[in-house]
N, CA, C and O atoms as a GROMACS GRO file, in nm:
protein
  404
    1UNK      N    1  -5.062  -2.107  -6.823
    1UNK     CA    2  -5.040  -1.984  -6.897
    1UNK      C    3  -4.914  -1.911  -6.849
    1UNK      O    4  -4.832  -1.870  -6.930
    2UNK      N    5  -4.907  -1.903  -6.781
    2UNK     CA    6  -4.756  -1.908  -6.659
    2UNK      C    7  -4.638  -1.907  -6.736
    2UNK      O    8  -4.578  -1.827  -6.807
    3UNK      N    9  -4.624  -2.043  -6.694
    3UNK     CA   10  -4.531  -2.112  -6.714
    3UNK      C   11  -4.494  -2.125  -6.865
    3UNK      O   12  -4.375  -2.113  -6.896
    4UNK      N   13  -4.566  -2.145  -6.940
    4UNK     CA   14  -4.575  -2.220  -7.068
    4UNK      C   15  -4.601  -2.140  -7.188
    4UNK      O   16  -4.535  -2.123  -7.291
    5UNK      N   17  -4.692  -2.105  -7.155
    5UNK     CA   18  -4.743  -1.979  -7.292
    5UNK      C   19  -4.652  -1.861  -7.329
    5UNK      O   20  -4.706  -1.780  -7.404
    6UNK      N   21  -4.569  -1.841  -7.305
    6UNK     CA   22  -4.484  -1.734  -7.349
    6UNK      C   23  -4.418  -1.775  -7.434
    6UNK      O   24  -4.429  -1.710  -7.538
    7UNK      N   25  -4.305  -1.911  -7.440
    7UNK     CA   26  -4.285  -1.998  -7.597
    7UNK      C   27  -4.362  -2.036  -7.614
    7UNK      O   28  -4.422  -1.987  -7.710
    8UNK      N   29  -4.430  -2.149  -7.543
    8UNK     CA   30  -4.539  -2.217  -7.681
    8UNK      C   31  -4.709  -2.185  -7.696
    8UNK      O   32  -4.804  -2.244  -7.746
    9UNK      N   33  -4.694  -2.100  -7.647
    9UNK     CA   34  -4.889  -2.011  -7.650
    9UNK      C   35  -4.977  -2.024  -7.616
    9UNK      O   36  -5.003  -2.144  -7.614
   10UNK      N   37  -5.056  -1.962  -7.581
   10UNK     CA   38  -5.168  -2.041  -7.534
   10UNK      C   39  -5.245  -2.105  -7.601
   10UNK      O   40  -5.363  -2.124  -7.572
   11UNK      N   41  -5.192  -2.143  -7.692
   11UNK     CA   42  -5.330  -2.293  -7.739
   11UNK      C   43  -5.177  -2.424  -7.781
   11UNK      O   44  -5.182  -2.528  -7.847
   12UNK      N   45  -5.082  -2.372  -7.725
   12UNK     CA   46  -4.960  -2.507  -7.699
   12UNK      C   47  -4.929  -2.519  -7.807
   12UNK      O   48  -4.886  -2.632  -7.828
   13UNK      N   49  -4.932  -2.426  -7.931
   13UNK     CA   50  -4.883  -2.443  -8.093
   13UNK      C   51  -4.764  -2.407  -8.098
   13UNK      O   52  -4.742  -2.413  -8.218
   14UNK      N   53  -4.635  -2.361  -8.032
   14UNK     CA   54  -4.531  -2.318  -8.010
   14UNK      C   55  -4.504  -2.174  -8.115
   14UNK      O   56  -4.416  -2.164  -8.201
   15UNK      N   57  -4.624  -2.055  -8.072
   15UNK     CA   58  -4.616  -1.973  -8.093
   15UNK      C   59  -4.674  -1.852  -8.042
   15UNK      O   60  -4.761  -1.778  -8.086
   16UNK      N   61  -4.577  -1.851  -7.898
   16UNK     CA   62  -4.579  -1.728  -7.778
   16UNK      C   63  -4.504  -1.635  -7.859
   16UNK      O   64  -4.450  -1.645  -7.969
   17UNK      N   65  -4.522  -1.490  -7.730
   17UNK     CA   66  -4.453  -1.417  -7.803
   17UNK      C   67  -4.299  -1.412  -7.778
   17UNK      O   68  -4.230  -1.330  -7.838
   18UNK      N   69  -4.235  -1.517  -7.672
   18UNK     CA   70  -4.103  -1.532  -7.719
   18UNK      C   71  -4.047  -1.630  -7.776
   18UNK      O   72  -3.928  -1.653  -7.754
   19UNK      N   73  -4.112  -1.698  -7.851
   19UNK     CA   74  -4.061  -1.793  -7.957
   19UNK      C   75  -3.965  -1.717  -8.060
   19UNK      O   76  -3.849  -1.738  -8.094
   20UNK      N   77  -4.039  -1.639  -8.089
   20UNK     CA   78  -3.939  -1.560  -8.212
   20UNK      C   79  -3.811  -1.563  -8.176
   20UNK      O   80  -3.715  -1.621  -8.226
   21UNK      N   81  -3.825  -1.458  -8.034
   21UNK     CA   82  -3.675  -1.431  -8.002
   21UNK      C   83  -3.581  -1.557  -7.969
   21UNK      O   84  -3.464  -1.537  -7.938
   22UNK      N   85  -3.615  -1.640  -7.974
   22UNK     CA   86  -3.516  -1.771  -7.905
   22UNK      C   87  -3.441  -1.835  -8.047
   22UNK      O   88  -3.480  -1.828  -8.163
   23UNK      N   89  -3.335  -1.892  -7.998
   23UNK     CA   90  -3.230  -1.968  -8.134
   23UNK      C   91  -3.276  -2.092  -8.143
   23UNK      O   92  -3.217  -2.177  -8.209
   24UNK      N   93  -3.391  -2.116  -8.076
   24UNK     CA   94  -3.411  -2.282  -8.103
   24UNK      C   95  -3.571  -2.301  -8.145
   24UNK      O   96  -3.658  -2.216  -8.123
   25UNK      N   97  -3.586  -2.390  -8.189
   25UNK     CA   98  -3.758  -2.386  -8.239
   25UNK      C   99  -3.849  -2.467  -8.138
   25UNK      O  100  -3.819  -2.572  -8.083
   26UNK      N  101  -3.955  -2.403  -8.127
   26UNK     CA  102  -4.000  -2.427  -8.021
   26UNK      C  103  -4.157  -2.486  -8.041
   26UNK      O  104  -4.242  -2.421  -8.100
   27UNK      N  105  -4.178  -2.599  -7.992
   27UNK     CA  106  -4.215  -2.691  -8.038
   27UNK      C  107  -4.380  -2.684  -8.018
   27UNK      O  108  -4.430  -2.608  -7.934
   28UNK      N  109  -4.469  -2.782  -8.113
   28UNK     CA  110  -4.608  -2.740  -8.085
   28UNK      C  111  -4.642  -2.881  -7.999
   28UNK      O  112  -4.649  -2.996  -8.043
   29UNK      N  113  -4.661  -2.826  -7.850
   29UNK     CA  114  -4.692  -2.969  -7.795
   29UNK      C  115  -4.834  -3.038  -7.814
   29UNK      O  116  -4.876  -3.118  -7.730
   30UNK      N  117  -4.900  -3.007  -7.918
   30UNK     CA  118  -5.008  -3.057  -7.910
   30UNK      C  119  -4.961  -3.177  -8.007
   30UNK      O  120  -4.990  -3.297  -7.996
   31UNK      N  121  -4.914  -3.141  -8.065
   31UNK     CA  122  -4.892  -3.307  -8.130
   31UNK      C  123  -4.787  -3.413  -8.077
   31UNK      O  124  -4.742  -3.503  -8.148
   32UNK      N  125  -4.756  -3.396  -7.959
   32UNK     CA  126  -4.673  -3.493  -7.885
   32UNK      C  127  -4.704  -3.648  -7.958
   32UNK      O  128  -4.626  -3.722  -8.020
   33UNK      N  129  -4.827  -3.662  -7.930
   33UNK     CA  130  -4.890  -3.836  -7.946
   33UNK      C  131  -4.865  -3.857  -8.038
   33UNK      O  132  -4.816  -3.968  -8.061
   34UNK      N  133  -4.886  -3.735  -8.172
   34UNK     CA  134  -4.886  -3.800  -8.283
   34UNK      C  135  -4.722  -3.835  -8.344
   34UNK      O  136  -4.705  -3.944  -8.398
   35UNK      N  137  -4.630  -3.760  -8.334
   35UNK     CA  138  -4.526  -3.765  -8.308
   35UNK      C  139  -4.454  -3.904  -8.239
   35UNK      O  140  -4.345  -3.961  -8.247
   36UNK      N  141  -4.561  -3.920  -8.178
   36UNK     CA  142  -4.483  -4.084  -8.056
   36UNK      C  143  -4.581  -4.231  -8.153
   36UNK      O  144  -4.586  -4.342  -8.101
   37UNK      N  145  -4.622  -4.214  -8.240
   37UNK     CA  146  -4.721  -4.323  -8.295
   37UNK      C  147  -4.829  -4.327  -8.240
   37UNK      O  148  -4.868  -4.443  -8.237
   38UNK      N  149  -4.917  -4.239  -8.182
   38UNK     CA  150  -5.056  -4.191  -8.193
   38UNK      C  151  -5.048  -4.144  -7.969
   38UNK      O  152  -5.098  -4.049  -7.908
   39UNK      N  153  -4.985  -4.236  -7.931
   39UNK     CA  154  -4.947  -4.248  -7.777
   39UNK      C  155  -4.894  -4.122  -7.758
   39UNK      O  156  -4.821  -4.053  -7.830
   40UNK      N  157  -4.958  -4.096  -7.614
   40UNK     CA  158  -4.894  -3.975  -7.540
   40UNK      C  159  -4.804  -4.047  -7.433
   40UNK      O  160  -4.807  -4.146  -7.360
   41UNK      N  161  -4.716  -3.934  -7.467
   41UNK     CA  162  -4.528  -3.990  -7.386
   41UNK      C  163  -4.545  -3.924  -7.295
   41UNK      O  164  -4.518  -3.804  -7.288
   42UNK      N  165  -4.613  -4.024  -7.172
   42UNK     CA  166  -4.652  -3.930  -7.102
   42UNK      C  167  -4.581  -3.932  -6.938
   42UNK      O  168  -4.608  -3.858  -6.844
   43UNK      N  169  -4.459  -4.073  -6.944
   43UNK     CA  170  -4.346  -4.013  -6.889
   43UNK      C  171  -4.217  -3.949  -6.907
   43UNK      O  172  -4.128  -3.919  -6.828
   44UNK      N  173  -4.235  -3.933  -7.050
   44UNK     CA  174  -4.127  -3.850  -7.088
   44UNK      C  175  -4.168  -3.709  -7.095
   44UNK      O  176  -4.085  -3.618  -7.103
   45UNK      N  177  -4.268  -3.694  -7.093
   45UNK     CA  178  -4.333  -3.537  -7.122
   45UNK      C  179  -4.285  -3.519  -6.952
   45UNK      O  180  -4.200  -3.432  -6.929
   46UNK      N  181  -4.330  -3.589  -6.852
   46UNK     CA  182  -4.325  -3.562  -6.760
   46UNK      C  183  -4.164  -3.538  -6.685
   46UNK      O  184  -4.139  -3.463  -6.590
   47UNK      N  185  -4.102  -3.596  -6.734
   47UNK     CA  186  -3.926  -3.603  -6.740
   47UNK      C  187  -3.894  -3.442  -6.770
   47UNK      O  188  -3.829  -3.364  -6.701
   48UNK      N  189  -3.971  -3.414  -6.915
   48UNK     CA  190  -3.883  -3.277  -6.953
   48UNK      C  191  -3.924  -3.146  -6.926
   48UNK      O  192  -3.863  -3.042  -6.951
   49UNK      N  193  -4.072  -3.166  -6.855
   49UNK     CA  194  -4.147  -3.045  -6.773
   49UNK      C  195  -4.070  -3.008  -6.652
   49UNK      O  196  -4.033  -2.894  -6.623
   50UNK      N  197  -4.044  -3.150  -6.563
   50UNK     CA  198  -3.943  -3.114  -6.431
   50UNK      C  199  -3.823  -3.064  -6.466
   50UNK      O  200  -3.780  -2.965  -6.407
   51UNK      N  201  -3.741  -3.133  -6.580
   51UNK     CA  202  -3.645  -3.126  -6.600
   51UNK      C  203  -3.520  -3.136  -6.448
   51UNK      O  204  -3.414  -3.080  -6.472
   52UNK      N  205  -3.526  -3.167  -6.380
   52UNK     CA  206  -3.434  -3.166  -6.291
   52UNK      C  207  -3.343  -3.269  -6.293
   52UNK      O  208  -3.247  -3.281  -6.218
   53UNK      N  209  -3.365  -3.319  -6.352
   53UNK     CA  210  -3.290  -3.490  -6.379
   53UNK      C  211  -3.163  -3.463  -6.558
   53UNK      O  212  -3.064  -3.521  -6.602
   54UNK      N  213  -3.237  -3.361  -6.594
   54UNK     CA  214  -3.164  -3.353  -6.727
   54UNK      C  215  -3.043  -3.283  -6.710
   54UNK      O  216  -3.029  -3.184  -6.639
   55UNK      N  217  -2.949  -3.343  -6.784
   55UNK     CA  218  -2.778  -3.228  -6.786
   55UNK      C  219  -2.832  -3.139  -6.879
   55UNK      O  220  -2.868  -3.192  -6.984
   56UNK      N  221  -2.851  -3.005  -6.868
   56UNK     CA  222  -2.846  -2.946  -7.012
   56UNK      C  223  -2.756  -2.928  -7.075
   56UNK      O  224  -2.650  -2.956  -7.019
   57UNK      N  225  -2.746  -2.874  -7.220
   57UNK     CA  226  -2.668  -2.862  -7.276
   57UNK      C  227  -2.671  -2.701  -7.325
   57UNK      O  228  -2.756  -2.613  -7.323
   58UNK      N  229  -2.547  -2.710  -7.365
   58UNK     CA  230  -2.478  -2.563  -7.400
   58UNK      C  231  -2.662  -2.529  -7.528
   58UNK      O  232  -2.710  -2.585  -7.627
   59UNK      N  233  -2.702  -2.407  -7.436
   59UNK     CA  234  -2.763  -2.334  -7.484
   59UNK      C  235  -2.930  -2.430  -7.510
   59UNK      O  236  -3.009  -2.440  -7.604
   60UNK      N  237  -2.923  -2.470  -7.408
   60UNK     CA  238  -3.063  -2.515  -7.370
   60UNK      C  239  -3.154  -2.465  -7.398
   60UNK      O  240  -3.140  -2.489  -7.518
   61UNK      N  241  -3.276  -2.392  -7.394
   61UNK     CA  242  -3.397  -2.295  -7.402
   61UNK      C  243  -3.469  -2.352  -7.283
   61UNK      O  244  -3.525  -2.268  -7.212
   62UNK      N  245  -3.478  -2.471  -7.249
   62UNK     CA  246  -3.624  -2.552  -7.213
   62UNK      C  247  -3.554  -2.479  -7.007
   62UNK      O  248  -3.440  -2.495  -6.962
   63UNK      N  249  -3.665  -2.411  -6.941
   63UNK     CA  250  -3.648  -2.414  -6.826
   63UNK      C  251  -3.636  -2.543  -6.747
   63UNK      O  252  -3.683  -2.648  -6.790
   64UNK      N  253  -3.557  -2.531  -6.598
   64UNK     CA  254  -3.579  -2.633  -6.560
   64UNK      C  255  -3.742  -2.603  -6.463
   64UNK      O  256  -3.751  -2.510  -6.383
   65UNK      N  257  -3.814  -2.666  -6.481
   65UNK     CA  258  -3.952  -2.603  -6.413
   65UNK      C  259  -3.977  -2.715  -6.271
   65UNK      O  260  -4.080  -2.734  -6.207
   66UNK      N  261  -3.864  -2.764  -6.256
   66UNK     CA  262  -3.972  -2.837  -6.138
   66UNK      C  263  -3.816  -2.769  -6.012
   66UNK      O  264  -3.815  -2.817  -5.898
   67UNK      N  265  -3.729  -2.687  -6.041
   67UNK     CA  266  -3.660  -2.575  -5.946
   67UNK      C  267  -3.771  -2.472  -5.933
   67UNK      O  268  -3.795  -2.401  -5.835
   68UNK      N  269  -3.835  -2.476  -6.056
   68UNK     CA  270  -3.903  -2.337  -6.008
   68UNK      C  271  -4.016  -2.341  -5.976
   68UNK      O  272  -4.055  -2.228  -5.945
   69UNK      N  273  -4.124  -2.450  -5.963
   69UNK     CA  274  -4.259  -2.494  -5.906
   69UNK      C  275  -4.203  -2.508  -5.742
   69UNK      O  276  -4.242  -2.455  -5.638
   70UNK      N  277  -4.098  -2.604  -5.771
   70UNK     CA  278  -4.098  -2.587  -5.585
   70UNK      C  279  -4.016  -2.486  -5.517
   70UNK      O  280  -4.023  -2.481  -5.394
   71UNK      N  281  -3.926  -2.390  -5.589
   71UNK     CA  282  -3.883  -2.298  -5.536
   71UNK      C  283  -4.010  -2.174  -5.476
   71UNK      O  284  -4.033  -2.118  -5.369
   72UNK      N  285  -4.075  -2.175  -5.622
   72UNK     CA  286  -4.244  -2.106  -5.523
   72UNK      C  287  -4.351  -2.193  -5.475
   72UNK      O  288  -4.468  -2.160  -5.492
   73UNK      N  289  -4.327  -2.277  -5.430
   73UNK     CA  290  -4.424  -2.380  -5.365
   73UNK      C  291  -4.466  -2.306  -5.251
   73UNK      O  292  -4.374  -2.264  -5.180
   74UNK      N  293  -4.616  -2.272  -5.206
   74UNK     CA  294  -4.682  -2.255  -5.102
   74UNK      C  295  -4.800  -2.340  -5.106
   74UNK      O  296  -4.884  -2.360  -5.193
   75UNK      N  297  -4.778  -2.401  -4.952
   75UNK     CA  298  -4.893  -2.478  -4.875
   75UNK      C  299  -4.981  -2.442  -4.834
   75UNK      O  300  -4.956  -2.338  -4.772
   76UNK      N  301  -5.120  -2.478  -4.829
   76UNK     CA  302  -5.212  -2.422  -4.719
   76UNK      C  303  -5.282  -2.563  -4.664
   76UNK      O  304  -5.384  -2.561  -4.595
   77UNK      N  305  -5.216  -2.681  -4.701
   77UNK     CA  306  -5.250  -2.786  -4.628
   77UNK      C  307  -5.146  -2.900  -4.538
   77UNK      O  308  -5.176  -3.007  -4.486
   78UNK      N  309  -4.999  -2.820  -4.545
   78UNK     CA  310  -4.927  -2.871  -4.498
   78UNK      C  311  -4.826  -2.948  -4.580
   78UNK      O  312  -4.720  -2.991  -4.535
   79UNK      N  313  -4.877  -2.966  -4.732
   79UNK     CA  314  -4.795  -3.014  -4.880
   79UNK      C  315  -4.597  -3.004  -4.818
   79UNK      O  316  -4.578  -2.974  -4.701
   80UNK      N  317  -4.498  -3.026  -4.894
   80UNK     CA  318  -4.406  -3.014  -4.905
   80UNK      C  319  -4.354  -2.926  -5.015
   80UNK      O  320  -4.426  -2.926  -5.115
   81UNK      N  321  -4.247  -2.852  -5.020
   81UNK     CA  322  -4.280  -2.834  -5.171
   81UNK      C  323  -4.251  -2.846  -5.254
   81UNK      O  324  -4.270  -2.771  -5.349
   82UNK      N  325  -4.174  -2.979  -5.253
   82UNK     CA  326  -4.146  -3.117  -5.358
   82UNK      C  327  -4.322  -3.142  -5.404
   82UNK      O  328  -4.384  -3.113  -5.506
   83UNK      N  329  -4.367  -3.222  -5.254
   83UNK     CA  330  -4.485  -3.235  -5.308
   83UNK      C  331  -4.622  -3.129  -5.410
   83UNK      O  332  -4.727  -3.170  -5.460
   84UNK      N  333  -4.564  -2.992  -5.410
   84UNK     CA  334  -4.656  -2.907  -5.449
   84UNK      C  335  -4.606  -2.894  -5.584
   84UNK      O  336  -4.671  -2.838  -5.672
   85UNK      N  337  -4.477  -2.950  -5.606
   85UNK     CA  338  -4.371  -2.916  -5.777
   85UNK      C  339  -4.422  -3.023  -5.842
   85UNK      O  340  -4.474  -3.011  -5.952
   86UNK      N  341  -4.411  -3.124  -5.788
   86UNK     CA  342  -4.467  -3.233  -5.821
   86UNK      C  343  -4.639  -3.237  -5.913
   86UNK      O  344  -4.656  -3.270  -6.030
   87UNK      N  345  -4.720  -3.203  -5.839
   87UNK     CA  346  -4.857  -3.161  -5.806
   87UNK      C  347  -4.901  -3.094  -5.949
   87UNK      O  348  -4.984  -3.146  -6.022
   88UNK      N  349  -4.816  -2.940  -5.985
   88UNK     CA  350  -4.796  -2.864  -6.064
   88UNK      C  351  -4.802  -2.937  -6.199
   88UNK      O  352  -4.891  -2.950  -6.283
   89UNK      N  353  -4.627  -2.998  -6.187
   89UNK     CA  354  -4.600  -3.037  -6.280
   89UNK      C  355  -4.708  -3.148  -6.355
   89UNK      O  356  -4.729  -3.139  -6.476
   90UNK      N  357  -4.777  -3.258  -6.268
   90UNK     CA  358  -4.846  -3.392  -6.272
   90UNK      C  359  -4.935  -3.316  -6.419
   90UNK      O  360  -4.932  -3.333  -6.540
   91UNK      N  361  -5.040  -3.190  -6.284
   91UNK     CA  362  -5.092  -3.112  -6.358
   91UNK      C  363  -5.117  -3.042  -6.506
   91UNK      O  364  -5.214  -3.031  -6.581
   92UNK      N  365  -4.993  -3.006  -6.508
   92UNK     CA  366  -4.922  -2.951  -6.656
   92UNK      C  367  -4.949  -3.078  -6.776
   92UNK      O  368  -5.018  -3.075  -6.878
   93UNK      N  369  -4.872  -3.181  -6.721
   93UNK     CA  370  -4.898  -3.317  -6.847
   93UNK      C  371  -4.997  -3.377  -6.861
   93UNK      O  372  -5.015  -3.433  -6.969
   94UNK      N  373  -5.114  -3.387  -6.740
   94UNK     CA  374  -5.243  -3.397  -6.781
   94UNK      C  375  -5.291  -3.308  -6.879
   94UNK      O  376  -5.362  -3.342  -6.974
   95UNK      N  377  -5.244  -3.173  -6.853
   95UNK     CA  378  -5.322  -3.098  -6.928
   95UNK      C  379  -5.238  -3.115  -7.078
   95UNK      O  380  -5.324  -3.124  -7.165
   96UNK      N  381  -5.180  -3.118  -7.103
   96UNK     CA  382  -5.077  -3.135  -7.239
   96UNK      C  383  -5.150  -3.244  -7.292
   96UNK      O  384  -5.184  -3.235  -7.410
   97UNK      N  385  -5.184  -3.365  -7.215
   97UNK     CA  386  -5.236  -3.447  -7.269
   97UNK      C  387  -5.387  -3.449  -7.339
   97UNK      O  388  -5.438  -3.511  -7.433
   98UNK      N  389  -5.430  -3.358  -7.252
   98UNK     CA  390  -5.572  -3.363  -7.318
   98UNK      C  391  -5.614  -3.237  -7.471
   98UNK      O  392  -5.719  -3.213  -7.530
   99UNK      N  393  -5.452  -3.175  -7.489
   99UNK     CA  394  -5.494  -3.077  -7.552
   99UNK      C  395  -5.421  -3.184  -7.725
   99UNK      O  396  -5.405  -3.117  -7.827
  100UNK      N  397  -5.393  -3.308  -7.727
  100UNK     CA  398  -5.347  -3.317  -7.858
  100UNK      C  399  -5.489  -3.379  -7.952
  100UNK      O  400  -5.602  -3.428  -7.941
  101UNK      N  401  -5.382  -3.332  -8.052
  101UNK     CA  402  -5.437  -3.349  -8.198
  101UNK      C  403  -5.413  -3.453  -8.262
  101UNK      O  404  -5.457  -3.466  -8.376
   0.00000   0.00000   0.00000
């Protein structure tokens, strides 16, 4: 809810309340699978959640979220906080995954 729901909402239909304001359309991830031929892309979902690997481009929207999972990464078991961005993120695309249509 964090992270995510402010563009694409809380039920992942890509309609938070800053979708409006943005120049780019913002996408309903619940239909990822169907979109991919019924399959969830579910290392590419995982590619564009971290995003740290991507060049963006002039006027991006998409955060990079795996600077900012491990930039607030806290341990209470000794984690890294690669390992805790990581963790987050894994998190996030499980859950993306279980929410399509």
């Amino acid at each position: 809810m964090i992270a995510c729901a402010g563009c694409h909402g809380e039920s992942a239909k890509g309609d938070g309340p800053v979708a409006a304001v943005l120049n780019v359309e913002t996408p309903d991830l619940t239909g990822l699978a169907a979109r991919n031929g019924g399959t969830f892309p579910f290392e590419y979902t995982l590619f564009m959640v971290d995003r740290r690997n991507v060049i963006p481009v002039h006027g991006d929207a998409m955060p990079i979220w795996g600077d900012r999972f491990q930039a607030s990464a806290i341990s209470q078991r000794g984690e890294t906080a690669e390992m805790v961005a990581r963790g987050r993120i894994l998190s996030l695309v499980y859950y993306l995954e279980s929410v399509q249509q």
